[in-house]
C-alpha positions, 0 to 999 in steps of 0.5 A: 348596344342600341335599344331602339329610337325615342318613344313619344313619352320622351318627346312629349317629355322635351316639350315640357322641358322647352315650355318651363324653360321659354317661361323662365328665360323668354330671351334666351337662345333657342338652341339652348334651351334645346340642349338644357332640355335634351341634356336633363332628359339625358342626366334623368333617365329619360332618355337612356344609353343607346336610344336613338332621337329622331332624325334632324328634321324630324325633332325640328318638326316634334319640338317646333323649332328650326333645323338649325336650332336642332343641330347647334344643340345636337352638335353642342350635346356631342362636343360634351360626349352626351350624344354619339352622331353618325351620318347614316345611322343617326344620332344615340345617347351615349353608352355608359363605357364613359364612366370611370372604372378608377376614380381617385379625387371625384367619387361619391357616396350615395348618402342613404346606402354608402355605395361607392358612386363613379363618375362619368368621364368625357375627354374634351381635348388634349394638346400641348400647353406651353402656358405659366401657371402652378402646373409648370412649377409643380412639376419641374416642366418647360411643357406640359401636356394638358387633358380637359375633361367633363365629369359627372354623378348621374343627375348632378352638374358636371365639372370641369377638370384639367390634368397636366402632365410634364410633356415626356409623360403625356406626349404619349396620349396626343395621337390617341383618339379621344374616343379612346380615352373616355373614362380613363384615369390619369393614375392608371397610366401613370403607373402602366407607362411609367410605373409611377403610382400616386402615393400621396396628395394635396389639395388646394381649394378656394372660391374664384372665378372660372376660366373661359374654357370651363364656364364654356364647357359648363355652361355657365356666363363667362366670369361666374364664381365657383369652386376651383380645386387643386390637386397635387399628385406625388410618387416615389421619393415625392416626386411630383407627377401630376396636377390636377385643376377641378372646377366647380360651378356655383350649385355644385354640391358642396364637397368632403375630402377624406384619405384612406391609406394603403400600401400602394397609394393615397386615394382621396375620397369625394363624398356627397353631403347629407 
């Protein structure tokens, strides 16, 4: 539900937020200090689920910047699932029907109370993907199909996650809009469609370089050192089902894995480092 449009506190908020971020890189594109700005105050609260910005025109005059500055951001914010736009109603911070109501590999525990905190789920694009890699071998596939995600702990930077799955399993998401398939969970479908439940897994993590999509998607320079995180999902008679690649960008917050056991899956566990 949309809760009215953005007080003069947030604007003068993202005028704060442009003038540290001129200060630390005078050079930069302007658009992007636009969408750093307008992304923190997203992450932080400021700007909550449901409010609408100001008009186009209107956020170019508040911010001092040109209009086209104003809507590479808002174009860039909607691509990463942040904003919703809309030609005659405006555009609106994203609701929270993107977090994830089953998160098996990358949750948290808050570290001062214990409780279990989910991850925010946005779907960037699903395609076949006939590319060599681990994913091919793992699963015994010619074709695969492929899902980009970004995920999230509200206030933290995002990773980037690619899920493969063999092509007869995921074929059935290509035509399914990705409005649609924010927040869900690979697992979930695996089990509904195919009764298929994960049981088991292996991780494989190592400091490398990203890959182009995910620094695009993170926002990060091309070829930056990060985190890359493999995990292999096995069912019934361990058979592989799918494969999961997480990329970490450089101050992501160090990770911890642990498994609890129970009589229908394997569910690894992602907590925050005290």
């Amino acid at each position: 539900m949309y809760i009215g449009a953005m007080a003069d506190s947030a604007v003068h908020a993202l005028k704060r937020r442009l003038r540290a971020r001129a200060g630390k890189a005078p050079g930069g594109p302007k658009y992007l200090r636009v969408l750093d700005a307008l992304s923190d105050a997203i992450h932080s609260g400021e700007l909550e689920p449901g409010q609408r910005l100001p008009a186009e025109s209107a956020l170019s005059a508040q911010l001092s910047v040109s209009l086209g500055t104003v809507q590479k951001a808002l174009g860039k914010l909607a691509e990463s699932g942040l904003v919703v736009r809309n030609r005659r109603t405006g555009t609106f911070v994203a609701d929270r029907s993107s977090q994830a109501s089953e998160a098996w590999v990358y949750r948290f525990r808050d570290p001062r109370t214990g409780s279990l905190q989910l991850p925010f789920v946005r779907v960037l694009k699903v395609a076949r993907d006939d590319s060599r890699g681990p994913w091919r071998e793992l699963l015994g596939a010619q074709s695969c199909v492929r899902v980009d995600r970004l995920l999230w702990i509200e206030n933290d930077p995002p990773a980037f996650t690619s899920v493969y799955f063999a092509y007869q399993h995921g074929r059935v998401l290509l035509d399914v809009p990705l409005e649609e398939l924010h927040g869900s969970s690979a697992h979930r479908l695996m089990v509904e469609k195919f009764n298929l439940p994960t049981l088991r897994v292996e991780h494989r993590i190592g400091c490398r370089q990203l890959s182009d999509d995910a620094c695009e998607a993170l926002r990060v320079a091309r070829g930056s050192l990060g985190t890359v995180w493999d995990v292999h999902d096995f069912s019934i008679a361990d058979q592989p089902i799918l494969f999961q690649r997480l990329q970490l960008p450089p101050e992501h917050r160090p990770v911890e894995i642990g498994e609890s056991l129970s009589a229908a899956a394997t569910r690894p566990s992602r907590r925050r480092a005290s």
